[in-house]
SEDREN-185202 format. One record per residue (C-alpha): x, y, z; residue in one letter; residue number from 1. Coordinates in Angstrom, 1 decimal, padded with zeros to 4 digits, always signed. Example, Ala and Ser with C-alpha at 12.3 -4.5 7.8 and 13.67 -1.06 7.14 Angstrom:
<kolkes>
east  north  up  type  seq
+012.3  -004.5  +007.8  a  1
+013.7  -001.1  +007.1  s  2
</kolkes>
This chain:
<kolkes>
east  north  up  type  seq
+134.5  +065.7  +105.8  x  1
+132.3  +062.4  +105.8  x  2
+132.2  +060.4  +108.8  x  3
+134.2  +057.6  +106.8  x  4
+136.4  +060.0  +105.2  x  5
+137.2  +061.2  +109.0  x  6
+137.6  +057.4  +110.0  x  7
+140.3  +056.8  +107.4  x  8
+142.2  +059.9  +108.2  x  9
+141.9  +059.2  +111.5  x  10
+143.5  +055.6  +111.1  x  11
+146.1  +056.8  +108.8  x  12
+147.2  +059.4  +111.2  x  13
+147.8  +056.9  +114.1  x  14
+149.7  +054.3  +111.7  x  15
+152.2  +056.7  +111.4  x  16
+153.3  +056.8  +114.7  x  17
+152.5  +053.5  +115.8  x  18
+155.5  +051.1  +115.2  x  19
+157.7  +054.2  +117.3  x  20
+155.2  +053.4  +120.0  x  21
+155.1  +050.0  +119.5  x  22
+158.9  +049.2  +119.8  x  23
+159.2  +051.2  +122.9  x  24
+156.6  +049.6  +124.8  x  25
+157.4  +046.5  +127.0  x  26
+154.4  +045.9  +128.8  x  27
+150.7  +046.9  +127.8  x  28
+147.6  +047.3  +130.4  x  29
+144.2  +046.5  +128.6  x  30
+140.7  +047.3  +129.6  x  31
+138.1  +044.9  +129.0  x  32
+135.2  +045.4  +127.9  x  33
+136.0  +047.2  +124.4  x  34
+139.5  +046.6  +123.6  x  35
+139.2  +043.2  +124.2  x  36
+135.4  +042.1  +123.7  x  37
+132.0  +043.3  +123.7  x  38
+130.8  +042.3  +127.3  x  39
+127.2  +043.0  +127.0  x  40
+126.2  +042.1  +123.5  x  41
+124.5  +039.3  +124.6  x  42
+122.9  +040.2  +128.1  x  43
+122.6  +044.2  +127.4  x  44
+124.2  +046.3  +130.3  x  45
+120.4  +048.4  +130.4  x  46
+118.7  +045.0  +131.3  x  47
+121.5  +044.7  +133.8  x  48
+120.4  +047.9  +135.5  x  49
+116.8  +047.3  +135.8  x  50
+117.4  +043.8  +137.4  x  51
+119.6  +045.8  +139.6  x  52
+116.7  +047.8  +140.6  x  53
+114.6  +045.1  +141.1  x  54
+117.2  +043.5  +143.4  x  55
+117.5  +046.7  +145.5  x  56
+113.2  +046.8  +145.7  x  57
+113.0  +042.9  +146.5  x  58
+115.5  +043.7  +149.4  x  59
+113.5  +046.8  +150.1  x  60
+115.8  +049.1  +149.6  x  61
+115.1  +050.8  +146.6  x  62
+114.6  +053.6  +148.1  x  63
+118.2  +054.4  +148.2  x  64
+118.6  +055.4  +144.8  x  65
+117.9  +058.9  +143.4  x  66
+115.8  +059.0  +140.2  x  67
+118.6  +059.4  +138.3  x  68
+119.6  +056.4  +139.1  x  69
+116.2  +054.2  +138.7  x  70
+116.3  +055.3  +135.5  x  71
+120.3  +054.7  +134.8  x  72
+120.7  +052.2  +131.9  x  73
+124.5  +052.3  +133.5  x  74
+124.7  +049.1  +136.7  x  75
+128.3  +050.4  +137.1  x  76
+127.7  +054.0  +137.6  x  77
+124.5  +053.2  +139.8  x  78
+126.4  +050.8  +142.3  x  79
+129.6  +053.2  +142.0  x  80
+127.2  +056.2  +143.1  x  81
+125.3  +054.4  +145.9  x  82
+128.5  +052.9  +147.9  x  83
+129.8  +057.0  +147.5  x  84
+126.3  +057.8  +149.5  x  85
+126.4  +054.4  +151.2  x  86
+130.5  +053.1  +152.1  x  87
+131.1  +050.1  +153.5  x  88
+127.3  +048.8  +154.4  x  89
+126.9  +045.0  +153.5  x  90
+123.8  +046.2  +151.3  x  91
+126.5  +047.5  +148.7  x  92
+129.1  +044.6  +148.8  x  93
+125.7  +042.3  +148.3  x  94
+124.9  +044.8  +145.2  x  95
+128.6  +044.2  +144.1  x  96
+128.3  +040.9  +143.7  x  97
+125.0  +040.7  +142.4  x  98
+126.7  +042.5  +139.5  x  99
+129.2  +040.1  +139.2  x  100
+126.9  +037.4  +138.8  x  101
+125.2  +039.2  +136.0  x  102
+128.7  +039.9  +134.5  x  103
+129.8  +036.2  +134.3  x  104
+126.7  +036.0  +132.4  x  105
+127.1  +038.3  +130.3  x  106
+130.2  +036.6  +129.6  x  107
+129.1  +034.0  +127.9  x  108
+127.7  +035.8  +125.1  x  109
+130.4  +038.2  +125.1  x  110
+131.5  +039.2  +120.9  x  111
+135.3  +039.4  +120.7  x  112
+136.5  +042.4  +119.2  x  113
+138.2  +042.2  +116.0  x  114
+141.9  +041.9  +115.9  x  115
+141.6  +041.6  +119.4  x  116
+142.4  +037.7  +119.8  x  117
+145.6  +037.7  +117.1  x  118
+146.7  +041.2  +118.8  x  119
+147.4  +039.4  +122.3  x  120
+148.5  +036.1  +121.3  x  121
+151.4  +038.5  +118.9  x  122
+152.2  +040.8  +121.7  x  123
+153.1  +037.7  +124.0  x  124
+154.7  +035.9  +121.5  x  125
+157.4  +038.8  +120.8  x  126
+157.6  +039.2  +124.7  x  127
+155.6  +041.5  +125.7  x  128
+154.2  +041.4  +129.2  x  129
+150.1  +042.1  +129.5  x  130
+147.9  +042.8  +132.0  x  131
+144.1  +043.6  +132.3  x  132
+142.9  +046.4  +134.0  x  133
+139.4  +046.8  +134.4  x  134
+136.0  +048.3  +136.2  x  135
+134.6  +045.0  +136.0  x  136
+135.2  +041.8  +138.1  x  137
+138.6  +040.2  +137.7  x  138
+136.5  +036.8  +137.5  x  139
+134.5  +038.1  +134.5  x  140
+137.4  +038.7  +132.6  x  141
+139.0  +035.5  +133.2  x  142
+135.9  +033.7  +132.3  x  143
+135.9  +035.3  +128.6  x  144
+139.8  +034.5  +128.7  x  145
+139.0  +031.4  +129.8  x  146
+136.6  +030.5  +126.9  x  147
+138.8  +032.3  +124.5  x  148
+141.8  +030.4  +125.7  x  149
+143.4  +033.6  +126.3  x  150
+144.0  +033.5  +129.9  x  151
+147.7  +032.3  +130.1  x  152
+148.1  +035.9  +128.1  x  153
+147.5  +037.7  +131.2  x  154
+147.4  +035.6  +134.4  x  155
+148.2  +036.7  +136.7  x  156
+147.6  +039.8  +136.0  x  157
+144.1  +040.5  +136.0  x  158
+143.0  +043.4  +138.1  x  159
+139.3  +044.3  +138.3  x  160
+137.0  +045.7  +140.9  x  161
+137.2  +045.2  +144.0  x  162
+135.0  +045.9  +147.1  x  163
+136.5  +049.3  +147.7  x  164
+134.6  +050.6  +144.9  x  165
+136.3  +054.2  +145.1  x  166
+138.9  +052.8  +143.7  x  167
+137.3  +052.7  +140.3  x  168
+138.6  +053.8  +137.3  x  169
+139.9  +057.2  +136.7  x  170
+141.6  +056.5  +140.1  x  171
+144.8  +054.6  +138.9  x  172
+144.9  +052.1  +141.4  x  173
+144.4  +049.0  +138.8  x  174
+146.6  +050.5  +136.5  x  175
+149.6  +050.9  +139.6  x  176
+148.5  +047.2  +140.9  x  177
+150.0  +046.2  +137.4  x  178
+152.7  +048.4  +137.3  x  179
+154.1  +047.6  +140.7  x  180
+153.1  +043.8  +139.8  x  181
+154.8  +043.3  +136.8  x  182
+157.7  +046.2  +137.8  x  183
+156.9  +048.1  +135.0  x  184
+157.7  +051.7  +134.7  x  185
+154.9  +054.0  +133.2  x  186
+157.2  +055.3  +130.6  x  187
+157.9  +051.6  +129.2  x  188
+153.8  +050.8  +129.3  x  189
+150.8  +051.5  +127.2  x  190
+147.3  +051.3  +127.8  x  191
+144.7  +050.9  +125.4  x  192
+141.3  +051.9  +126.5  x  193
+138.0  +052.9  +125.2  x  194
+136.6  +055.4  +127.6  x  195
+137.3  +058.8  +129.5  x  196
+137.9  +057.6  +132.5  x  197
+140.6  +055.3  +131.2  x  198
+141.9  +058.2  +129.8  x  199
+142.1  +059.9  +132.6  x  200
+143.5  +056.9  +134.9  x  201
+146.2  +056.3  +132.7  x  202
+147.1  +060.2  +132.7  x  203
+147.1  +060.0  +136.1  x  204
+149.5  +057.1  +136.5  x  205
+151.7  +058.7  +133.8  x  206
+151.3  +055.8  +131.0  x  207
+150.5  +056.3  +127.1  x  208
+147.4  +056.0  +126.4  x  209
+145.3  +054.8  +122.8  x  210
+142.1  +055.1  +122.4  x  211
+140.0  +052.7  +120.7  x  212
+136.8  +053.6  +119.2  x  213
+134.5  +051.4  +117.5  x  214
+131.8  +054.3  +116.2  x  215
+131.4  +058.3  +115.7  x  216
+129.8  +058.5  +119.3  x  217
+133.1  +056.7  +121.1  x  218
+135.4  +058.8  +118.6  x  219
+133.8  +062.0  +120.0  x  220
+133.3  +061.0  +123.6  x  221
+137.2  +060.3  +123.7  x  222
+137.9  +064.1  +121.6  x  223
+135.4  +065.4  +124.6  x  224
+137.8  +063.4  +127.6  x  225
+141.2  +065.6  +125.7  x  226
+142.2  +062.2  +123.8  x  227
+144.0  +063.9  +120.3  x  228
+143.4  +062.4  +117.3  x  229
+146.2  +060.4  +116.5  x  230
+145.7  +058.7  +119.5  x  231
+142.7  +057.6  +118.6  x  232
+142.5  +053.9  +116.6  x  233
+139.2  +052.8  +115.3  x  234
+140.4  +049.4  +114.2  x  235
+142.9  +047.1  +116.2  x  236
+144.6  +045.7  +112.9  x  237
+146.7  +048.7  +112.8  x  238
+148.3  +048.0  +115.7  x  239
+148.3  +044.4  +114.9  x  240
+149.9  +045.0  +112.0  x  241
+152.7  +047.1  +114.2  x  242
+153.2  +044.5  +116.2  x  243
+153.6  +042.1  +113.4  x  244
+156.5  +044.6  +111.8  x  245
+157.7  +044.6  +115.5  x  246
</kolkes>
């Protein structure tokens, strides 16, 4: 099998199942940066992390991070791993928001994924209640929303990181913020996520999950985090297309 053959079995396969899932689903949580847009294709999350580093080294405190993480191209995993070593010193919340800065930047440059824009806008419009639940800031989202005049879509219900940043996804705690928020049960939700640790956040808070990947390497990575196949979309017009037949 072809990597392109593999791609359109793999889209065919979740088609068939996808207006079931659609018309039981009453409120959807999204993450951000995939589903909905490309955060970093603009402001690449690797420069990200090196500015991080040389934040930490013109505050001195570069020493606090392992080589593993001088070398990370990941600034979430870096500043997720230091407040585990490091909780609740101002050095971390400081880091946090440095982040956030670059985020909003990033923001700006952001690429909307495709399908993405018409797949919200149709969802609402055949009453279907969305949230956003996502590792990055809330702020960072709603810019993007913002500029995309999508925000109305989900505010209020935007959850992103906070400064308790154990909370990060795979815990669930974003995903039960909406929940409880909008008084949604899991059963009635889906999430559509691009990772394994919204994989495993939704599993966690029992809510349907779909994967989306946009290359081989994100279709593998979610095969690796137990995602099956037919949960797997590679293109949001499918589901658009659900929606639309909704």
């Amino acid at each position: 099998m072809t990597p392109e053959t593999g791609r359109t079995d793999l889209v065919a396969l979740a088609a068939e199942e996808l207006g079931e899932l659609v018309r039981g689903t009453r409120y959807v949580l999204f993450d951000f940066d995939g589903p909905i847009c490309r955060l970093f294709a603009g402001y690449p999350a690797s420069r990200i992390a090196e500015e991080q580093v040389e934040w930490l080294r013109a505050h001195g405190r570069v020493n606090l991070l392992t080589t593993e993480e001088l070398r990370s191209p990941d600034p979430h995993w870096v500043l997720s791993s230091l407040a585990a070593r490091q909780p609740g010193i101002d050095l971390v919340l400081d880091l946090e928001e440095h982040l956030t800065q670059c985020e909003l930047r990033a923001a700006g440059g952001a690429w909307p994924t495709p399908y993405a824009d018409a797949l919200i806008r149709t969802w609402v419009a055949v009453g279907t209640q969305l949230a956003i639940v996502t590792n990055n800031s809330a702020r960072t989202a709603e810019e993007y929303l913002k500029g995309r005049d999508l925000l109305s879509c989900f505010a209020p219900h935007i959850y992103g990181r906070t400064g308790e940043l154990d909370l990060l996804k795979p815990h669930p705690y974003t995903l039960h913020r909406a929940l409880r928020a909008m008084g949604a049960a899991p059963e009635d939700t889906l999430m559509i996520g691009d990772s394994s640790t919204d994989h495993a956040a939704a599993r966690t808070a029992g809510v349907p999950f779909l994967g989306y990947a946009s290359s081989d390497s994100a279709i593998r990575r979610m095969r690796d985090a137990g995602v099956p196949e037919r949960d797997i979309l590679l293109s949001l017009e499918p589901l658009l297309k659900a929606v639309k037949g909704s």
